[in-house]
N, C-alpha and C positions, 0 to 999 in steps of 0.2 A: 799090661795091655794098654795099648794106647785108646785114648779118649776119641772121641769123636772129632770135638775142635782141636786135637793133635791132627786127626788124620788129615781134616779140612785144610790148615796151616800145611803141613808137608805136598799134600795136591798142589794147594794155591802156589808155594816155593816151588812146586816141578814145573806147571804153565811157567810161572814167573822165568826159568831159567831155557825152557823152550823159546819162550817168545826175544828174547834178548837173545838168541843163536839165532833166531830165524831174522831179526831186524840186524843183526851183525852180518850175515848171508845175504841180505839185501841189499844194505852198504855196501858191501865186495862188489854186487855185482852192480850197480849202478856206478861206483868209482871205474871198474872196469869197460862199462859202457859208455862213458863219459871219456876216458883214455883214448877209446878207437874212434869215438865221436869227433875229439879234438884232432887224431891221426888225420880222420879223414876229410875234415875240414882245410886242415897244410896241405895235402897231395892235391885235392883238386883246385887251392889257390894257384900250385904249383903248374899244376895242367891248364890252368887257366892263361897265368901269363904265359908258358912256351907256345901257347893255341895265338896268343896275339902275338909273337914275334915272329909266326909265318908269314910269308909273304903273300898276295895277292895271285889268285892262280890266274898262269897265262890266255888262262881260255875265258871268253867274252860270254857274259850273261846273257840268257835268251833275250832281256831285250835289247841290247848291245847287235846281239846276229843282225847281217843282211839278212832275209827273208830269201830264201831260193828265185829263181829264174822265172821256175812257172808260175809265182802268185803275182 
C-alpha cells in the first residue's frame, strides 16, 4: 500500500502533467490565433492599397454641387 507522500508525489505528477497539456493547448491556440492575426493583417493591407488605386468618382461632392435654382 502506498504511503501517503507516495499518494501526494503521484497527485502532484498528475496536476504536473495536466497543466503542461493545458499550457501546450494554449500555445496551439494562440500560435493559431497569431496565424489568422497575421492573415488578416496581408488581406486588409491588400484591400487597402486596391481601395487607393480607385479612381476618384465622377460625381461632385456636395460641396462642389451648384445649389438648385430655387435657393
Amino acid at each position: 500500500m502506498p504511503s501517503k507522500l507516495e499518494q501526494r508525489i503521484e497527485q502532484l505528477e498528475m496536476q504536473i502533467a495536466f497543466q503542461d497539456d493545458t499550457i501546450e493547448q494554449l500555445n496551439q491556440a494562440l500560435t493559431d490565433q497569431q496565424w489568422q492575426l497575421d492573415k488578416m493583417t496581408r488581406q486588409l493591407q491588400l484591400l487597402g492599397d486596391k481601395f487607393k488605386e480607385f479612381q476618384p468618382s465622377p460625381i461632385a461632392s456636395q460641396a462642389e454641387e451648384t445649389p438648385p435654382p430655387h435657393y
